[in-house]
Residue, then its C-alpha position, 0 to 999 in steps of 0.5 A: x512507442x509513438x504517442x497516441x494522438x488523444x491519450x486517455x489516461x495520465x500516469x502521474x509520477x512523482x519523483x524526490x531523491x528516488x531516481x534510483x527506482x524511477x526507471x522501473x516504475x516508467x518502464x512498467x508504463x511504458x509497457x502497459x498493453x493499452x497504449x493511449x496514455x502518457x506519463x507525466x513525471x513531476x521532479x519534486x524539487x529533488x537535490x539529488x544529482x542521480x534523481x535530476x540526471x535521471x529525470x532529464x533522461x526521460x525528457x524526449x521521450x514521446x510519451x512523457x512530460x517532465x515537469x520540475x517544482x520546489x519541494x513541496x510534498x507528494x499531494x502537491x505534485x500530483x496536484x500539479x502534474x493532474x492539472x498540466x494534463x488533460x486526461x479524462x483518467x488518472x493513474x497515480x503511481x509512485x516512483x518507487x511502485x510498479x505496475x503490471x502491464x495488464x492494469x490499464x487494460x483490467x480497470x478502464x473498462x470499468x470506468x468506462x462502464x459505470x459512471x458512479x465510479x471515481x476510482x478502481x483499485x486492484x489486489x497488490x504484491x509488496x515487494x522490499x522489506x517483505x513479501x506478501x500479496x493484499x487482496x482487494x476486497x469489495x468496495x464499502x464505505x463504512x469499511x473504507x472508513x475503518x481501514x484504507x481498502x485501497x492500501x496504497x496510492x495507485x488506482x485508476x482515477x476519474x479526473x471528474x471525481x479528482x476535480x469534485x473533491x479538489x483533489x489532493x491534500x498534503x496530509x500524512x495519510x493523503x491517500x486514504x484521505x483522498x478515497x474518503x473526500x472521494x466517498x463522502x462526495x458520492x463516488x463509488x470505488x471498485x475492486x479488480x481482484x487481480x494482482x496488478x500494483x506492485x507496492x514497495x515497503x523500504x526503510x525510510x519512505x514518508x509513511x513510516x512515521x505514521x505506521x509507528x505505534x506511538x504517532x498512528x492514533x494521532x495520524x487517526x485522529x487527524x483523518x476523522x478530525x478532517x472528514x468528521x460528517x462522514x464519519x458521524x454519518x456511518x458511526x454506527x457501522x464503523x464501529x462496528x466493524x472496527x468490533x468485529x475485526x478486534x473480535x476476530x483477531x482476540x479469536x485468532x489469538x487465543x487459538x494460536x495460544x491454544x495450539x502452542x500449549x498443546x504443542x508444547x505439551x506434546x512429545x513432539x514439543x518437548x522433542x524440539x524444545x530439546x533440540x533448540x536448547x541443545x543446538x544452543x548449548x549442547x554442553x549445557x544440554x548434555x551436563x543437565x542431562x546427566x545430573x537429572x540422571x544421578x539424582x534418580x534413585x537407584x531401582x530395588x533389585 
């Protein structure tokens, strides 16, 4: 595919020890139905022979720039591959994320259209460990606040907004830490509720540490501690929401504890509680049952 002479949009890619992904993630850049964009692939310093021979792979192709640093993090490889690019968008995207071919075409007319808005986010289909889809839901602040509404790293970025806020920090949320810089500078986020960022969930990526119960709270901590005047400002709508969502799911909860008793009580429940227990045990099954029945006393004749 010939490069477009004034691409619009820099797909950002960076890479470390994942050459393994890599191809599925440029290909589905290169197949973006909007075609004036460029992909900027920065090797972040990986040691992995496989990564450095699959990186050197893209090196002639037209579209794509490859840039090499030492290992110094994801947030600064993106930093560096949005400074090496001229774009007036941006695309951040994993080496181990996909995109549909249809996300460039759904969310730049919405930059385009709206000069408020720094950044566009879509519905996700995970992929890996599990399958699920995430759907966008509308952009708000005091929400973005108390959960990342974004979910993940890719969106279509306005490099204005990016150069606003100075762009990434090496932090263990950067993501989520970059919308919340991008919100408390005046940006707004919308919502494309369309399915058009394939995310990865796999052992071992750089998140886990944080999605541990043990180290998340600290992790918060750290994200209100770096944003503390935007979170002072919408204190009272954050908890709030943070309110509401523990209420909703103790009512979840407690319905779905209600619906398992009367299960249970059912004679469907008893049925299958006596099936699990037999498939487990059916000897055990079988000789409870008869010594249930010899203690029965005999009925009068």
């Amino acid at each position: 595919m010939p490069a477009h002479p004034t691409p619009r949009v820099a797909i950002i890619v960076p890479v470390y020890n994942l050459g393994g992904f890599l191809p599925a993630a440029v290909e589905s850049a290169l197949a973006q139905t909007v075609t004036d964009f460029e992909i900027v692939i920065i090797d972040d310093g990986s040691t992995d022979a496989d990564t450095i021979r699959v990186v050197d792979g893209y090196a002639d192709l037209p579209q794509v720039t490859v840039l090499r640093t030492g290992n110094h993090g994801v947030a600064h490889a993106r930093n560096h591959g949005i400074a090496a690019s001229s774009c007036p968008y941006i695309v951040p995207l994993d080496a181990d994320d996909r995109l549909d071919p249809r996300f460039l075409e759904h969310t730049l007319p919405v930059l385009e259209q709206r000069s408020d808005v720094g950044f566009v986010y879509t519905s996700v289909r995970v992929f890996g460990e599990y399958e699920a889809e995430w759907e966008a839901p509308p952009f708000d602040l005091p929400e973005l606040l108390a959960r990342n509404l974004v979910g993940h790293a890719t969106a279509l970025v306005r490099r204005a907004a990016w150069e606003n806020v100075g762009g990434y920090a090496e932090f263990a949320f950067e993501d989520w830490e970059f919308w919340i810089r991008l919100a408390g500078a005046g940006w707004r986020g919308a919502a494309v509720p369309e399915s058009l960022v394939f995310y990865r969930k796999r052992p071992g990526s750089r998140l886990r540490r944080c999605e541990d119960p043990a180290v998340r709270p600290e992790c918060i901590r750290l994200l209100i501690e770096r944003n503390r005047a935007i979170y002072e400002r919408h204190f009272t709508d954050v908890v709030v929401r943070l309110s509401q969502r523990v209420f909703t799911t103790q009512e979840a909860e407690r319905r779905a504890r209600f619906e398992l008793q009367r299960l249970h009580r059912s004679r469907l429940g008893r049925m299958a509680g006596w099936l699990w227990a037999f498939r487990q045990d059916p000897a055990g099954v079988w000789t409870r049952g008869l010594r249930r029945l010899l203690r029965r006393p005999a009925r009068p004749a």
